[in-house]
C-alpha positions as CSV (number, residue, x, y, z in Angstrom):
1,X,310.9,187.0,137.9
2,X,310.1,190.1,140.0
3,X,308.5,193.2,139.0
4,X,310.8,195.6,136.8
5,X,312.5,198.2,138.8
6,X,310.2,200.8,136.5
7,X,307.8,200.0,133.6
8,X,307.4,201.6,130.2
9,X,305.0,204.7,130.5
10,X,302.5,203.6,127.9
11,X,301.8,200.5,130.6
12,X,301.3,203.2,133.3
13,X,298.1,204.9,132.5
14,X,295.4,204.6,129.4
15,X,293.4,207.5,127.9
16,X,290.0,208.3,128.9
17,X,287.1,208.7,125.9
18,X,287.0,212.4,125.6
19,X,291.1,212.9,125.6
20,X,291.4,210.1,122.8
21,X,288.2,211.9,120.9
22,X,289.9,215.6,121.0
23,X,292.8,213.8,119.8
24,X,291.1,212.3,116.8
25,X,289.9,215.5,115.7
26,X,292.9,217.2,116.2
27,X,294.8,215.1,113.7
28,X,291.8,215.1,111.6
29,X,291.7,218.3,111.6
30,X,296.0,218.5,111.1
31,X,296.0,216.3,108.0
32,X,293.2,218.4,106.7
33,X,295.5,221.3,106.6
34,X,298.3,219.9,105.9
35,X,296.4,218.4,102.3
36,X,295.6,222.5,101.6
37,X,299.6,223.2,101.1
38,X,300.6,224.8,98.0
39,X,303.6,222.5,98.3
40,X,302.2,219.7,98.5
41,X,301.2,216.2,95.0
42,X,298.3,216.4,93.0
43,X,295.2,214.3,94.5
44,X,295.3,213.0,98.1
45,X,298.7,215.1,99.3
46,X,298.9,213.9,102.6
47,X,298.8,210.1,100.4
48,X,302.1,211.6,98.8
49,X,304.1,212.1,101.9
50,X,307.7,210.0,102.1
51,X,308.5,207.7,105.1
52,X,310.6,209.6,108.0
53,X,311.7,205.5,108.7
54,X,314.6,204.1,107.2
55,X,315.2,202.3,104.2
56,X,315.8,198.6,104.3
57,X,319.1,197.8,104.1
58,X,318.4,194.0,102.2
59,X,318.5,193.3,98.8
60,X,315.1,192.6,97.9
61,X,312.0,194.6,97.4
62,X,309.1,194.3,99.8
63,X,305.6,193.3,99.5
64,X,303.2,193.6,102.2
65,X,299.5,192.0,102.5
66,X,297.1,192.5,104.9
67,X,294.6,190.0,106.0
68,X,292.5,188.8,109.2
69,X,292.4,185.4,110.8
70,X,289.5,184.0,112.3
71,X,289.3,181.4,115.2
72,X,286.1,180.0,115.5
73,X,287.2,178.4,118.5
74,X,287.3,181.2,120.7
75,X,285.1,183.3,118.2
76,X,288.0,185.6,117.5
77,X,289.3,187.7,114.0
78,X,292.5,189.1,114.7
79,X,294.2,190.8,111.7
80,X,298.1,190.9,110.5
81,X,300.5,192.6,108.5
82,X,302.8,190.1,105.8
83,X,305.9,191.7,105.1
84,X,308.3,189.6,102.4
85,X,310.6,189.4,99.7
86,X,308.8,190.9,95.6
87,X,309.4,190.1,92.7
88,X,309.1,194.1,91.7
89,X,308.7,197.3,92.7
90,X,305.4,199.2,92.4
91,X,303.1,202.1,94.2
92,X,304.0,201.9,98.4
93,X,301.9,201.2,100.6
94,X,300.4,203.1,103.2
95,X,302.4,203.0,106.3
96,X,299.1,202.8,108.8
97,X,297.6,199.9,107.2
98,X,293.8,201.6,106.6
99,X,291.6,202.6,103.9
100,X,291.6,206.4,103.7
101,X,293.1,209.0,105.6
102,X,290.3,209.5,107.4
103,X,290.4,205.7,109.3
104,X,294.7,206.4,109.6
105,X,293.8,209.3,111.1
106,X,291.8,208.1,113.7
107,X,294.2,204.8,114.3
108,X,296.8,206.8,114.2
109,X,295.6,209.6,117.0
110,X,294.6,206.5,119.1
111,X,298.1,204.6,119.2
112,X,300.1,207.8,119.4
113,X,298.5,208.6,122.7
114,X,298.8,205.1,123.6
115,X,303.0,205.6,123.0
116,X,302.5,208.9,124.8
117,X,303.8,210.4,121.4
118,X,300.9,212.4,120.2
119,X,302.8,214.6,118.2
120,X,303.4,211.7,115.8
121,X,300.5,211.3,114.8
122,X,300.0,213.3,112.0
123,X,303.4,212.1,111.1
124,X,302.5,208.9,110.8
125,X,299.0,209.0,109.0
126,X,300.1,208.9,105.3
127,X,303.4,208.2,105.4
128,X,304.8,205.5,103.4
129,X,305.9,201.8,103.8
130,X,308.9,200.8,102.0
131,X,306.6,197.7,100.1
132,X,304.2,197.7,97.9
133,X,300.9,196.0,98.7
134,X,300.4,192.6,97.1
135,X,303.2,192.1,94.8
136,X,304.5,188.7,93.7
137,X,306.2,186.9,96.5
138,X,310.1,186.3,95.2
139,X,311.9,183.0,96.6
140,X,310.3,179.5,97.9
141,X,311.1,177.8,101.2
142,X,311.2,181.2,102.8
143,X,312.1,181.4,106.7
144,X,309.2,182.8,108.6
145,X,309.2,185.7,111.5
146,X,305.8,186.0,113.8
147,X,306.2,188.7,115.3
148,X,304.2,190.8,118.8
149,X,303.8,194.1,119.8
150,X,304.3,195.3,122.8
151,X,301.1,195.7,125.3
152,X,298.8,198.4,124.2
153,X,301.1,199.2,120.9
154,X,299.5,198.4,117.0
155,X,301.3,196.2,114.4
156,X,302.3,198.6,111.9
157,X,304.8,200.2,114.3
158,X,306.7,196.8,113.9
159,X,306.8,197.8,110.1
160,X,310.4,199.2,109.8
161,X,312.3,195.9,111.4
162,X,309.9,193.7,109.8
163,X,310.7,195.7,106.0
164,X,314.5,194.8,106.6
165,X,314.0,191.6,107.5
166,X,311.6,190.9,104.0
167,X,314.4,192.8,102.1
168,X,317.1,190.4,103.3
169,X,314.5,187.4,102.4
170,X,312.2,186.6,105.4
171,X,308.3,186.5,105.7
172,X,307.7,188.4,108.7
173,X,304.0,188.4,110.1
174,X,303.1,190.9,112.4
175,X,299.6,190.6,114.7
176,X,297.4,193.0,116.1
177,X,296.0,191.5,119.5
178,X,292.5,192.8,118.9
179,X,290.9,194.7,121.8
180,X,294.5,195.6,123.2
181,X,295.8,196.8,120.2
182,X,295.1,200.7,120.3
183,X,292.6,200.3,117.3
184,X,292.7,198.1,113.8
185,X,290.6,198.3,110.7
186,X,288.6,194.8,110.4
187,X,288.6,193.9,106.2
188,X,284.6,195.1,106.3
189,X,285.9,198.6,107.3
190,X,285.3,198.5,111.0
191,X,287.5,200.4,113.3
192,X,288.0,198.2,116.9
193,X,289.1,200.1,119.6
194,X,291.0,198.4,122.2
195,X,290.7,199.1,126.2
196,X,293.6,200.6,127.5
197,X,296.2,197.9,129.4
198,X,296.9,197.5,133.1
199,X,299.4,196.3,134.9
200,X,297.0,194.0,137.2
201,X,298.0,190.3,137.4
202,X,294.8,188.7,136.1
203,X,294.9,191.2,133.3
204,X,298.3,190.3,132.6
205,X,297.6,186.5,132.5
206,X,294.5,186.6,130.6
207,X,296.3,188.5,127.6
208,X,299.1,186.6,128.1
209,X,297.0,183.6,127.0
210,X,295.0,185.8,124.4
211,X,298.3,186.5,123.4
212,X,300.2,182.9,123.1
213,X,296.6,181.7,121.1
214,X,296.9,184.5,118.3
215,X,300.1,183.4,117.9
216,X,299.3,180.0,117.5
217,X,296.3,180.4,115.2
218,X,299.1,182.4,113.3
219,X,301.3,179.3,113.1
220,X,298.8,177.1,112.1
221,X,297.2,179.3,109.4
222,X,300.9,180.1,107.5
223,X,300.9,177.9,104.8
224,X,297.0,179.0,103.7
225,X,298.5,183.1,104.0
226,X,297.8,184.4,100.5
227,X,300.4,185.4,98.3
228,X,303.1,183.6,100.4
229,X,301.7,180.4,101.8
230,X,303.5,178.2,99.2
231,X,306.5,179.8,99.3
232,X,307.3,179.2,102.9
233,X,309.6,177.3,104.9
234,X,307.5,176.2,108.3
235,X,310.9,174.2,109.3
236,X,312.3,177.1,110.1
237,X,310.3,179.5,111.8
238,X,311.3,182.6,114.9
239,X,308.8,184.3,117.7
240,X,310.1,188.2,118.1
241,X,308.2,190.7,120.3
242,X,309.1,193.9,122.0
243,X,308.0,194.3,125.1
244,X,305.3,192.0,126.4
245,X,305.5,191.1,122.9
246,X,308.8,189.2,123.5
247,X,307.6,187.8,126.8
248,X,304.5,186.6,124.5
249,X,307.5,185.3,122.4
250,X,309.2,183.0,124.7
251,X,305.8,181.9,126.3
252,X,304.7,180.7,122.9
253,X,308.5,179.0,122.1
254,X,308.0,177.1,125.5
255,X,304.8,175.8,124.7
256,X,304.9,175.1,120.7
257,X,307.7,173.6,119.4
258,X,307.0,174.7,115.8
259,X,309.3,178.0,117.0
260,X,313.1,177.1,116.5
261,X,314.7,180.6,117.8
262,X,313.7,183.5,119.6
263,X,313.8,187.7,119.3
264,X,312.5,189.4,122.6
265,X,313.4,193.5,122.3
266,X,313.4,195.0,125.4
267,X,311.2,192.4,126.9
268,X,311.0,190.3,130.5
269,X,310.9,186.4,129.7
270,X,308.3,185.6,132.4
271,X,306.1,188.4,134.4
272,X,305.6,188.0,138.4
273,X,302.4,186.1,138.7
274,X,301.7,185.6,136.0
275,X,304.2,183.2,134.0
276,X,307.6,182.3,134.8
277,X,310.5,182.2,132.8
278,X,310.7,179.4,131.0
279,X,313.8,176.7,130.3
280,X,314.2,176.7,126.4
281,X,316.5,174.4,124.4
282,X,316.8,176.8,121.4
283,X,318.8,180.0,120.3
284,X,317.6,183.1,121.6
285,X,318.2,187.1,121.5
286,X,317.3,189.4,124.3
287,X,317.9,193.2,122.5
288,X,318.5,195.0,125.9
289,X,317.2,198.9,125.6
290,X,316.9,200.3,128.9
291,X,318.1,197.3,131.4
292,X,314.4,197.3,133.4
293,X,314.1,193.5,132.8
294,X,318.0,192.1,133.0
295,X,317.1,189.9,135.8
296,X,314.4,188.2,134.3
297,X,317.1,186.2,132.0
298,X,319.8,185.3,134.6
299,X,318.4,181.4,133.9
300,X,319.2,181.5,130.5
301,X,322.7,180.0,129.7
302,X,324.5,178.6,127.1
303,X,326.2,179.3,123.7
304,X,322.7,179.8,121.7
305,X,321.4,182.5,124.3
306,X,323.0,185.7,123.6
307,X,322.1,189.2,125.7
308,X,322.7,192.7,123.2
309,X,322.7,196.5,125.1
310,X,322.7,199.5,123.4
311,X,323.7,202.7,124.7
312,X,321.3,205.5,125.1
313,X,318.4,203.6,123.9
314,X,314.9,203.5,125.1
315,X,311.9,200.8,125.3
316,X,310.8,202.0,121.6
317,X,314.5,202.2,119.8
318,X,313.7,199.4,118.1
319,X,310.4,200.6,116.7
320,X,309.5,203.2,114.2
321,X,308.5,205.4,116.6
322,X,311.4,207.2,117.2
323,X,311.3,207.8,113.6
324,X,308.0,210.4,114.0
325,X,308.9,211.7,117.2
326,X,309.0,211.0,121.2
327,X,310.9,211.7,124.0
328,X,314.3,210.6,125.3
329,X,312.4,208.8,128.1
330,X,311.0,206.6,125.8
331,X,312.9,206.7,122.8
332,X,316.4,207.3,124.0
333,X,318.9,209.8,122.4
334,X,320.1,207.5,119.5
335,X,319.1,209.4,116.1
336,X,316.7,207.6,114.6
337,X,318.2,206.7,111.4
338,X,321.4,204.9,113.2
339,X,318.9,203.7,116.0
340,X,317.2,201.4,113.1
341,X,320.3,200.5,112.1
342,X,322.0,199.3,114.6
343,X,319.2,197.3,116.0
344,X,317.9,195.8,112.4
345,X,321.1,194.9,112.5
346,X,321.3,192.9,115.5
347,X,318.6,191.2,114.6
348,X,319.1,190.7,111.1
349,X,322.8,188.9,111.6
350,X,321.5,186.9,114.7
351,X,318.9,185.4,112.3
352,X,320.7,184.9,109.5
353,X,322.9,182.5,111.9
354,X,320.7,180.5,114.0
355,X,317.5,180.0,111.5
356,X,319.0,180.5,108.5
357,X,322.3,178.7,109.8
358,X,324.5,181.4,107.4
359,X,327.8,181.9,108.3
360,X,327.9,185.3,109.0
361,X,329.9,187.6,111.5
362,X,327.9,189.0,114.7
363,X,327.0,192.5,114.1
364,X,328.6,195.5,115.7
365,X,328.8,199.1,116.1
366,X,329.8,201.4,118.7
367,X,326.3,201.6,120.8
368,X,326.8,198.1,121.5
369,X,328.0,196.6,125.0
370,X,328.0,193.8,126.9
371,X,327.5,191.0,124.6
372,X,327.7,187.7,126.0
């Protein structure tokens, strides 16, 4: 494929030290005020804040674990997000997945600048998931969603779609691609920054192949996942990513056949120099947001690939993020409320049909074009 017409702005440029540091304090500083309100629960206040994102539009409640993954191998620990179907309903969980508000904080300050949404930040440090953490898993043979964030962006911001999918009976497991991730907290307490991404070809490839591997050690440590190892169907597993996420997606399809379908949001199936785009024999989605990588699928052909555009979308539409807050350029003028909808939606229905193999009608709403 050839170079997108225009890349997403959080691939243009990193942060340097002292930027990302005043940011850190500043939301520091922000959630320390905002915990002084008269207004605002008993105890840890900012801990009492509801979700801006969303509700789940699936039948089940959500439980969510989080747990790291080690590959001795290539002397690796990468750590994910579980999102599935509960038994019941208890306490929610924090929506940046860190101990204490000071550690979301400074996660938080980190991967807003990264999104070039630092506003959001204290938005998103103690805010809410819709799951609560660690509750009995509900169901057995459960299909399975790995799921990968776009270059440079953390898991949790993933944690809307993947909630909706749990609630309509998936395990979704979501990865943090440690040392591009913005910054994740390790299970000893450990905050690991990550070096700002470029756009240079070697870079690319090397965390291309970073990528592919976390996802693999993902698929090969599913049934051992706590909570939800037992209860999972690993006959009927998808790849999603936004972004380079969904390039890491289709990569991984081509080269594992353990992935029966495919999700890439807003995402090029190969990258100039760095991989092509593969020939796959198996259903895939291509979420179109902004159009920049179009081309990149002209190969793909046949009755089980299917192309989706929304209108006035951006790259992150299909994240949380317009949920706390970013600009049209990047978030598109959809509200965000009906911008989750829509595209949980999409993907929900497209899911339900080709890994599930329900009979259910293709989703659609009046942002949607083009479908073929």
């Amino acid at each position: 494929m050839g170079h997108p017409a225009r890349r997403p702005r959080h691939q243009r440029r990193g942060w340097g030290a002292p930027v990302v540091s005043r940011l850190i304090a500043a939301t520091v500083a922000a959630v320390a005020l905002l915990g002084t309100g008269a207004g605002w629960a008993r105890g840890n206040p900012i801990a009492f804040r509801p979700s801006p994102i969303a509700a789940p539009a699936g039948a089940h409640p959500v439980g969510r674990i989080d747990t790291a993954l080690t590959d001795p191998d290539r002397d690796r620990t990468i750590v994910v997000s579980v999102w599935y179907p509960a038994l019941e309903v208890g306490s929610p969980a924090a929506y940046v997945p860190a101990a204490g508000s000071a550690a979301q904080a400074r996660i938080a300050a980190v991967s807003a600048s990264w999104m070039h949404a630092t506003a959001a930040a204290v938005r998103m440090v103690g805010a809410k998931a819709a799951a609560t953490q660690g509750a009995p898993v509900a169901g057995d043979r459960l299909p399975v969603v790995v799921a990968s964030p776009g270059m440079g962006t953390p898991r949790w911001i993933l944690s809307g779609l993947a909630t909706d999918l749990a609630s309509r009976g998936y395990v979704v497991v979501v990865i943090d691609h440690t040392g591009e991730s913005p910054a994740v907290q390790f299970p000893d307490g450990r905050i690991i920054l990550g070096t700002p991404p470029t756009t240079d070809t070697d870079y690319m490839r090397r965390q291309l192949h970073a990528r592919t591997a976390d996802l693999r050690l993902m698929l090969d440590r599913l049934a051992v996942l706590p909570i939800v190892g037992a209860h999972l169907d690993l006959g009927r597993i998808a790849a999603l990513g936004h972004s380079y996420g969904g390039t890491t997606a289709v990569q991984l399809a081509a080269a594992d056949s353990r992935v029966r379908a495919v999700v890439a949001l807003d995402a090029p199936a190969g990258w100039d120099g760095v991989a092509d785009a593969p020939t796959l024999d198996l259903p895939v989605l291509s979420l179109d947001l902004t159009g920049v990588w179009a081309s990149s699928w002209n190969e793909f052909r046949g009755n089980r690939f299917e192309v989706v555009s929304m209108r006035n979308a951006g790259h992150y539409t299909a994240t949380d993020l317009p949920a706390f807050g970013c600009g049209a350029d990047l978030c598109g003028t959809v509200p965000s409320d009906r911008a989750a909808i829509v595209s949980r939606g999409v993907v929900g229905s497209w899911l339900d049909r080709w890994l599930r193999g329900m009979d259910s009608p293709k989703f659609t709403a009046p942002e949607l074009k083009g479908r073929t």
